[in-house]
KEZA-311024 format. One record per residue (C-alpha): x, y, z. Coordinates in steps of 0.25 Angstrom, whole numbers, plus 5000, padded with zeros to 4 digits. Each point is the difference from the previous one (the first is absolute). Example, Ala and Ser with C-alpha at 12.3 -4.5 7.8 and 13.67 -1.06 7.14 Angstrom:
BEGIN
+------+------+------+
:   xx :   yy :   zz :
+------+------+------+
: 5049 : 4982 : 5031 :
: 5006 : 5014 : 4998 :
+------+------+------+
END
This chain:
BEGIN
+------+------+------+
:   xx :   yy :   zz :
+------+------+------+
: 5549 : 5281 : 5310 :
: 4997 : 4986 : 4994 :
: 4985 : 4996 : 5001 :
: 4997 : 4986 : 5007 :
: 4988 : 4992 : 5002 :
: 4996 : 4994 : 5011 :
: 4998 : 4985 : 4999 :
: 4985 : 5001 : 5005 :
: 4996 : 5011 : 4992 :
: 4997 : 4988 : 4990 :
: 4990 : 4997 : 5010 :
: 4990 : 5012 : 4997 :
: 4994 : 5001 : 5013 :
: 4989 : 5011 : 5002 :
: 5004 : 5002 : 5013 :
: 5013 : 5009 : 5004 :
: 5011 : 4992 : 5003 :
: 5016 : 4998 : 5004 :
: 5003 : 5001 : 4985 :
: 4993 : 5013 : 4998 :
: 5007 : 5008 : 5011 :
: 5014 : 5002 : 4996 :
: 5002 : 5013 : 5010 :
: 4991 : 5003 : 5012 :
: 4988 : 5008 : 4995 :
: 4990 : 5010 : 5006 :
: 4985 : 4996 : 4997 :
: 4988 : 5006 : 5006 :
: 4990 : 4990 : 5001 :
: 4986 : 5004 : 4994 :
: 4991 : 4989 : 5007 :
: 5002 : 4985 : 5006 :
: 4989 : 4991 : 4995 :
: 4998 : 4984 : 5004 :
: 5000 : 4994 : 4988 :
: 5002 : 4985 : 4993 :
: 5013 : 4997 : 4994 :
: 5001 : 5004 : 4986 :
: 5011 : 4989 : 4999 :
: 4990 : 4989 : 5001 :
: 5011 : 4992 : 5008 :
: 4990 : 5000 : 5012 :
: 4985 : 5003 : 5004 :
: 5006 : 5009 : 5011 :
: 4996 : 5015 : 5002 :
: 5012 : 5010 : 5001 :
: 5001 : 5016 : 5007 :
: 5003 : 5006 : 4985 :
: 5006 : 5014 : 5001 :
: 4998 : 5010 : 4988 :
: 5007 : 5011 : 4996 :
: 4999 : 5014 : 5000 :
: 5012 : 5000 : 4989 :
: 4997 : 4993 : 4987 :
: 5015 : 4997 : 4996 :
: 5011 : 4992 : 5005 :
: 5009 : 5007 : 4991 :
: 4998 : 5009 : 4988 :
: 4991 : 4992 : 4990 :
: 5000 : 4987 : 5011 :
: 4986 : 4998 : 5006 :
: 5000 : 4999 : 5016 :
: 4993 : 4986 : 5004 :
: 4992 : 5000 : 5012 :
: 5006 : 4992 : 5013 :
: 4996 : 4988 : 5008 :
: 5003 : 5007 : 5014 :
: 5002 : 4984 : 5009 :
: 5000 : 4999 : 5013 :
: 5012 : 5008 : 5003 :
: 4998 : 5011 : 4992 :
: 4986 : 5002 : 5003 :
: 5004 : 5000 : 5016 :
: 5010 : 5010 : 4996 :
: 4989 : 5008 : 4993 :
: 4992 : 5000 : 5014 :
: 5012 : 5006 : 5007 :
: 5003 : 5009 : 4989 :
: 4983 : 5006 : 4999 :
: 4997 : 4997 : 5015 :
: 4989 : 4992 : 4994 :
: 4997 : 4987 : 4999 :
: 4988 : 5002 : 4989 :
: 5008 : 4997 : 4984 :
: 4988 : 5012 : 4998 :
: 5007 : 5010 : 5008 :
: 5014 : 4998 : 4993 :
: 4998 : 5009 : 4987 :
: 5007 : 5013 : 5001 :
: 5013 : 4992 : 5005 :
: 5013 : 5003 : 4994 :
: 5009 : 4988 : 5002 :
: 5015 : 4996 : 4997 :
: 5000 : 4987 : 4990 :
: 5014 : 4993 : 5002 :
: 5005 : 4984 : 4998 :
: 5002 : 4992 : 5012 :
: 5010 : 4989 : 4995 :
: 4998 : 4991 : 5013 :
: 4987 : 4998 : 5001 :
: 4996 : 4986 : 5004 :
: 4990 : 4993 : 4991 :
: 4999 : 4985 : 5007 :
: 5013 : 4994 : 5000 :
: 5007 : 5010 : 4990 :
: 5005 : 5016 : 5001 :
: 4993 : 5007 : 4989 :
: 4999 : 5015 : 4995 :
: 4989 : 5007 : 5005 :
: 4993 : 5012 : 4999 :
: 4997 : 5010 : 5012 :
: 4998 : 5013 : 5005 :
: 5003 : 5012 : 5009 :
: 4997 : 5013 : 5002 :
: 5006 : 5008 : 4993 :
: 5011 : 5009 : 5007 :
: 5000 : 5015 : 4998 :
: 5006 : 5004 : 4986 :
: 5013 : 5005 : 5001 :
: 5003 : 5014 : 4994 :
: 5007 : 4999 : 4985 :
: 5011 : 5010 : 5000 :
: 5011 : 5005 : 4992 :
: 5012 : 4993 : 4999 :
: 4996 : 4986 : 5002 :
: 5001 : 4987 : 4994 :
: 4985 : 5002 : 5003 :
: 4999 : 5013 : 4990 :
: 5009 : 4995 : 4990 :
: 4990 : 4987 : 4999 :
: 4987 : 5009 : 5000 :
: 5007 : 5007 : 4989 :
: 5001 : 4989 : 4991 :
: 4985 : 4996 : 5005 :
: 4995 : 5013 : 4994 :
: 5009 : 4997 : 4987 :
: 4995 : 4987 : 4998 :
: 4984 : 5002 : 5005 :
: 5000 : 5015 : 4997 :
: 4992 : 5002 : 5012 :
: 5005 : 4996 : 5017 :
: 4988 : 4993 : 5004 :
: 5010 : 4987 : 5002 :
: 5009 : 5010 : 5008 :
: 4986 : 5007 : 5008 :
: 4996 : 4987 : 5005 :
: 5013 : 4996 : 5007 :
: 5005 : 5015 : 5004 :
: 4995 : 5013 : 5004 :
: 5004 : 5010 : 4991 :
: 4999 : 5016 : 5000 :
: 4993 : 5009 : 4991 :
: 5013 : 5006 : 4999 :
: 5009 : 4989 : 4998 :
: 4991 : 4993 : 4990 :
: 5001 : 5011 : 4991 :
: 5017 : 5000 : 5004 :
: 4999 : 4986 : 4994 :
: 4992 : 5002 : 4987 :
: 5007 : 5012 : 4995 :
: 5014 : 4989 : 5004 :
: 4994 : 4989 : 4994 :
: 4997 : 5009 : 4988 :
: 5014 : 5005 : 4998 :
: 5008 : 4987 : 5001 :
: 4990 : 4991 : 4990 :
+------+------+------+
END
C-alpha cells in the first residue's frame, strides 16, 4: 500500500493530531498535566495527557494530547474523577471524529473511549492471516497484543506459521 501524507503534517504540531491517527489507536495515559501551549498560538493553559507508550508507530514518536473540553468531560466519565491527577493508569481508544464543529466549520477531531474488550485472535481469520504478516513484518505481535487477546497457545500456532510461509 502507497504511503501518503497528510496535508497538516507539514504543520509540525507538538501535540497529537487528526493527521497523526490514521486508525483508532490504544494508549495508556501516563499522567494529565495543565500546562501552557507549546504552539505559542495563545497564553491559554491546556489538560496535556502523556503517554505510557512512547511510539505511534515503529520508529514514529507519540506526542502528548491536548484533551479540550469534550475529551477531558469524557475523561471524568471514563476515571469517575474529575481530578486530570487521577487520570493516569487509564487505557483509552484514540479515534478521529470527522464532524466535529470548530465555530462555523466541521472539522477532524481527535476523541476518546474506553476501550472495548479485545476480542480473541483465532485461526482462520482475516484477523490471523493480518497478524501473520504483522509478525513478518515487526518480527514481534506487540501491534497485534494491543488490539487482540491472544493465547499462549496460539501465538506460538502463528510464529511457527508465520515462519514457515516467509
Amino acid at each position: 500500500m502507497e504511503q501518503k501524507t497528510h496535508y497538516r503534517k507539514a504543520f509540525n504540531s507538538p501535540y497529537l493530531s487528526s493527521a497523526d491517527i490514521v486508525e483508532p489507536v490504544m494508549f495508556t495515559i501516563q499522567h494529565v498535566k495543565l500546562l501552557k501551549d507549546e504552539t505559542k498560538k495563545t497564553k491559554d493553559l491546556f489538560n496535556t495527557a502523556f503517554w505510557v507508550e512512547k511510539e505511534l508507530r515503529p520508529g514514529e514518536a507519540l506526542k502528548p494530547m491536548i484533551l479540550n473540553a469534550t475529551n477531558s468531560r469524557k475523561m471524568k466519565i471514563l476515571t469517575g474523577s474529575p481530578y486530570i491527577e487521577d487520570w493516569g493508569g487509564t487505557q483509552v481508544i484514540i479515534f478521529v471524529d470527522k464532524n466535529v464543529r470548530f465555530g462555523r466549520d466541521t472539522v477532524e477531531g481527535l476523541r476518546i473511549e474506553k476501550p472495548l474488550q479485545k476480542p480473541d485472535l483465532l485461526p482462520g481469520t482475516p484477523a490471523w492471516t493480518n497478524a501473520i504478516a504483522a509478525y513478518q513484518r515487526d518480527k514481534n505481535l506487540d501491534a497485534v497484543e494491543k488490539r487482540m487477546t491472544i493465547s499462549d497457545e496460539n501465538k506460538a500456532a502463528l510464529i511457527e506459521e508465520a515462519n514457515h510461509v516467509a
